[in-house]
ZAFI-229089 format. One record per atom (N, C-alpha, C): z, x, y. Coordinates in steps of 0.05 Angstrom, whole numbers, plus 5000, padded with zeros to 4 digits. Layout:
N
ZXY/...
This chain:
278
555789562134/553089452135/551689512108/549989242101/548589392078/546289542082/545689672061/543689782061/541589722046/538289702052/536389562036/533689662042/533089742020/530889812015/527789642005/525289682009/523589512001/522789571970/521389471962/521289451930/518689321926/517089361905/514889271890/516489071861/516988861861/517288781825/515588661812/514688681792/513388521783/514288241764/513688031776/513887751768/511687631745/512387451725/510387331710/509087151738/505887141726/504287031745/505386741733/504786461750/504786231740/502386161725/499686281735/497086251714/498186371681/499986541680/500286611661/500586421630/498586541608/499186261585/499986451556/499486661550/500186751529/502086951533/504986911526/506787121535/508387261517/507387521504/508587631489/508987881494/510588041482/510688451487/510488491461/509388611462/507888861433/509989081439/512289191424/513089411427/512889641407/511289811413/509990091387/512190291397/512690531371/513790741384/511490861408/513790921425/513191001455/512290851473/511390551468/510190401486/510690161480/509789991506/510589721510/507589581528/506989321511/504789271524/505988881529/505588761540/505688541550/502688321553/502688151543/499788011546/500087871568/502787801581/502287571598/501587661614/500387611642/499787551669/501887651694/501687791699/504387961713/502387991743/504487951776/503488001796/505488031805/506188451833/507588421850/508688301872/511388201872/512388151908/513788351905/514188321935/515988561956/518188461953/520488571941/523488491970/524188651978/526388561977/528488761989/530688811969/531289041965/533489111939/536289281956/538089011952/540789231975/541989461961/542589581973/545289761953/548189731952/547889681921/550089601914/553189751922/553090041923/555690181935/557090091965/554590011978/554489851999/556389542003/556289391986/557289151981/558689162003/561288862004/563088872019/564888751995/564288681973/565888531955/565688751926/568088751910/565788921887/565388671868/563488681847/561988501831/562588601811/563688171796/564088171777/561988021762/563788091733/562087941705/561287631705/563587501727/563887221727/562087151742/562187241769/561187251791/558587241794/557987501792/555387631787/553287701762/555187701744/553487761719/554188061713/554688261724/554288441721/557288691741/557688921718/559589081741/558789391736/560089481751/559389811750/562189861742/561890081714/564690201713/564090561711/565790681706/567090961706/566490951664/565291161658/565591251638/565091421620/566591661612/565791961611/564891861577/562691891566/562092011538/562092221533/562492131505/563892461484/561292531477/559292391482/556392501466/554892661493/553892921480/553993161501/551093191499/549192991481/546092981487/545092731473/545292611486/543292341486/540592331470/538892511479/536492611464/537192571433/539992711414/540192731399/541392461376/538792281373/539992051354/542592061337/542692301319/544592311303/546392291314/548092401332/550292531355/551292161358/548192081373/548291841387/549191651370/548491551342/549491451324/552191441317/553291731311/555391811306/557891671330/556991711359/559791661371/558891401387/556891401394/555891231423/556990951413/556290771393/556390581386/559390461391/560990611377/564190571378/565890581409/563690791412/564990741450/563790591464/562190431453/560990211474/563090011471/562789981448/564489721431/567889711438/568389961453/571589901463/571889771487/568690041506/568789931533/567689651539/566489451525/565689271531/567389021523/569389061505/572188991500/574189041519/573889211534/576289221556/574889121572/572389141587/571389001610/571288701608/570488621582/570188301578/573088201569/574288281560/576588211538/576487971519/575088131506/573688001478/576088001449/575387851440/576287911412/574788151395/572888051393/571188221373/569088361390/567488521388/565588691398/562788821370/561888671367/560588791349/556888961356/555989091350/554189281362/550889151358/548889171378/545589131369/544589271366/545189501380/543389731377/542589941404/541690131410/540190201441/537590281434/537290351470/534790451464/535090621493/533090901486/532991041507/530391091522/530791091548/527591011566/527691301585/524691351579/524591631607/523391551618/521891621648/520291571664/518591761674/518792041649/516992241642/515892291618/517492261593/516892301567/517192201547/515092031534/515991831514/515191881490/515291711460/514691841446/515691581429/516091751401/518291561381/521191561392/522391341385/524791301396/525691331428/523691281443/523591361469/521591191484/521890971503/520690821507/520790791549/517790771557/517890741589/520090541592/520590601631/522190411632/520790101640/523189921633/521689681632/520889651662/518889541663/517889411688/517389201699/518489011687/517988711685/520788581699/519988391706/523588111714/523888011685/525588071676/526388021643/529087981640/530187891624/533387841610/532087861583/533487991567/532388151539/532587851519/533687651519/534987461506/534287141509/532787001494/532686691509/534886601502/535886311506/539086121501/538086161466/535586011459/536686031427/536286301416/534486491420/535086681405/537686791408/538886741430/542486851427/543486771412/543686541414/545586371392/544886481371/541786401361/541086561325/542086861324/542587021341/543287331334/546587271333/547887161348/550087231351/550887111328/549986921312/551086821290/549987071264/547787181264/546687291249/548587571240/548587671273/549687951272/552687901257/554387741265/557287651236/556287681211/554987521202/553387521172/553587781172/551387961174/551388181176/553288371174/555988291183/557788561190/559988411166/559288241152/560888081132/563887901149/562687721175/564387671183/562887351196/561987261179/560387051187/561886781176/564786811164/566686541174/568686551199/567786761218/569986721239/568286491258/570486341275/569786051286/570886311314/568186231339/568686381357/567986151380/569586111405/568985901424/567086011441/566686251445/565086361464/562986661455/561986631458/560386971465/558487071481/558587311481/557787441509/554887641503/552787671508/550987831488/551388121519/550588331515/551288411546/549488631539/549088861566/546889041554/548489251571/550089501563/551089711575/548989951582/547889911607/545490131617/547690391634/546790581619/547190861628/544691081637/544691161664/542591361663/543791651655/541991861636/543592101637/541892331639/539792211663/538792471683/539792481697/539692751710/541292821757/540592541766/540992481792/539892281806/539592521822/538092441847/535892141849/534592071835/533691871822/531891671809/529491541808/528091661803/524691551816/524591231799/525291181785/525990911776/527690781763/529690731786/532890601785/532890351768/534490241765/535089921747/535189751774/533989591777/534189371796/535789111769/537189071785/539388731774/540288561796/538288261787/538987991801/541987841798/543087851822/545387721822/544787401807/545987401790/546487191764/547386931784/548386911798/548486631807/546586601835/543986691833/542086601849/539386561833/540386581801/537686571790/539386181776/537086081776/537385671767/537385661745/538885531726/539485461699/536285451680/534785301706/532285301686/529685491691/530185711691/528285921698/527685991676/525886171675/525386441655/523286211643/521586391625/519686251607/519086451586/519086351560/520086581528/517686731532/518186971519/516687271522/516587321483/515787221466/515787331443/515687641444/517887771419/517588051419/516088091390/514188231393/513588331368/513288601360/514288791338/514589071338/512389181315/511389411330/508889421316/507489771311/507089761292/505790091284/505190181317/503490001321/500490101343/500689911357/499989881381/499389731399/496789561389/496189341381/493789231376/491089241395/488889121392/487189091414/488688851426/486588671451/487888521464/487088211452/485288221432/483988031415/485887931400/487088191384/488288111361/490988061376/492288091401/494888111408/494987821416/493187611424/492987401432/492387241416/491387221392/490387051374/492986871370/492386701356/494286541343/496886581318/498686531321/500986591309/501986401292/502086431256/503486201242/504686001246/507586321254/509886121265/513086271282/512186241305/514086441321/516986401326/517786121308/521286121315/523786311306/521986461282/524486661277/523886941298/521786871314/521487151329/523487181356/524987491358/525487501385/524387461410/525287341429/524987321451/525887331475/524287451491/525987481519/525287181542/526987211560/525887111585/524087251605/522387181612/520887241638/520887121663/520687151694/521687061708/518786971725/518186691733/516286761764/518786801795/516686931801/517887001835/518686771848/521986831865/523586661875/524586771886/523386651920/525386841939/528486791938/529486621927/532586681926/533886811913/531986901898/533887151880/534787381899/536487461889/538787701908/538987911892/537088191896/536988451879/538188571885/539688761872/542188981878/541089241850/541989441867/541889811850/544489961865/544990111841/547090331848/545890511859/545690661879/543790941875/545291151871/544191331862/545591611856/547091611835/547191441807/549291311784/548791651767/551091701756/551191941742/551491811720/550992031693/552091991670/554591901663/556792001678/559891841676/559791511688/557391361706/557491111708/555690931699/556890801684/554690471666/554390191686/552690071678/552589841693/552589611663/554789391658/554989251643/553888921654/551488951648/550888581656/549688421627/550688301638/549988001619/547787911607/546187861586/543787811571/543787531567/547287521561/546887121551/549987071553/550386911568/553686811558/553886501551/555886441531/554586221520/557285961538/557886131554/559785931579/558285991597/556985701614/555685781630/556685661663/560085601660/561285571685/560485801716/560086151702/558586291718/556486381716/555486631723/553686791717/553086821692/550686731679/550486781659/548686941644/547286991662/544687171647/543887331682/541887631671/541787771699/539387851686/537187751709/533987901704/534088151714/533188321710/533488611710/530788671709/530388931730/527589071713/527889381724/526489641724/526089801735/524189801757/524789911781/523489881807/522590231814/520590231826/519990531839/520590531862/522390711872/523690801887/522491011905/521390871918/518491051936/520591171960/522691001966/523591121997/525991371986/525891521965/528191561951/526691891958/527692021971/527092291974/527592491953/525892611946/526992841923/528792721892/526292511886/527492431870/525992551840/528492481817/527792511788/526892431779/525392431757/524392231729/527292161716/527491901715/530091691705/529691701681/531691781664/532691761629/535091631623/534491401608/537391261610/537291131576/540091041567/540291011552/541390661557/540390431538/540890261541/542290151515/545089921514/546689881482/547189701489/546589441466/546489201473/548289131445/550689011450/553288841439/553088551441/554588431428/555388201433/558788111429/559488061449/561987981445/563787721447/565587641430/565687461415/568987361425/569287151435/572087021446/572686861416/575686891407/576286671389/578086491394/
């Protein structure tokens, strides 16, 4: 039997008209128009099937890091990167695996390089800004004449506090969200958080800017969480795949976990790749 818990998420409102995130060290502000529904979020250990990349968008694997504090950028620099870039090569079976970057979120203490967790229905990625990164990031690594038929942008979330979790990763099963959902979230990165004047004003010209998707509320979406995920287990889902026969993208957000007894403040580390079929 599964098991399912109720949930608060927050959805872009449909009144919503200016949609952007301001992201400052330590904080994250959003202009658009955001309102909770309830669902229901099952647990995933629970399943009766396990979930795949194709499938679902998203899998849970097993995997011990050599990096013995997270906290510590340098450390994290030094090994994290290379071991993402194997494991997301053996899970996808990619040709190439090349790296975006992470980012680490508490749900007690933030700061520089340390950011709340997200709270929004989001996929970090719209269809064209994938395409523009995934071509970009080659350039970049001096490999911008390889001809690739496919790629995969993906986001490897690890928590590496104890569980329980006062705010778990909630992830939408990828084939109950519709080809034409989401609506672009400009990102803009910034000293300071602006006022709300200057964060809304008018913009030159926003096509080289990143962007996410945002989602409005749709009861057919189907939410799933691990509970109890240790540091030895990741959850690898999908940001953008540029085959879109399955699952291709997974809205995700952090949920508060009110029915969760004796729970922790959640610290996780998030590394977002792209991987590349030739």
């Amino acid at each position: 039997m599964i098991r399912q818990f109720p949930a608060e998420l927050s959805y872009l409102s449909p009144a919503s008209r200016i949609n952007r995130r301001y992201v400052a060290p330590g904080g994250e502000v959003n202009t658009g128009t955001y309102e909770m529904h309830r669902v229901m979020v099952s647990d995933a250990r629970s399943a009766p099937q396990p979930f795949t990349l194709h499938a679902n968008g998203f899998v849970l694997a097993h995997h011990r890091s050599m990096v013995r504090d997270f906290r510590d950028q340098t450390e994290v620099d030094a090994r994290y990167p290379e071991e993402v870039q194997q494991l997301v090569k053996t899970l996808t079976g990619a040709d190439l695996v090349l790296p975006l970057g992470g980012m680490l979120r508490s749900a007690e203490q933030t700061g520089p390089g340390v950011q709340p967790p997200a709270a929004d229905v989001h996929v970090d990625m719209t269809e064209p800004s994938a395409h523009r990164r995934a071509r970009s990031l080659l350039e970049r690594a001096g490999r911008g004449d390889l001809k690739y038929r496919r790629f995969i942008a993906t986001s490897l979330w690890r928590p590496f506090s104890e569980p329980p979790h006062d705010w778990p990763l909630a992830v939408c099963d990828g084939s109950s969200v519709a080809d034409d959902e989401g609506v672009p979230n400009l990102m803009l990165v910034v000293d300071a958080i602006p006022d709300r004047e200057t964060m809304t004003r008018e913009l030159p010209d926003t096509s080289a800017l990143p962007a996410a998707y945002v989602f409005h509320f749709n009861p057919n979406h189907r939410w799933w969480f691990f509970p109890d995920l240790t540091r030895d287990e990741v959850i690898l889902l999908k940001l953008y795949d540029s085959d879109h026969s399955g699952a291709w993208r997974v809205p995700h957000t952090a949920f508060h976990h009110t029915s969760q007894v004796g729970a922790r403040p959640r610290e996780s580390i998030e590394f977002r790749t792209i991987a590349y079929f030739t």
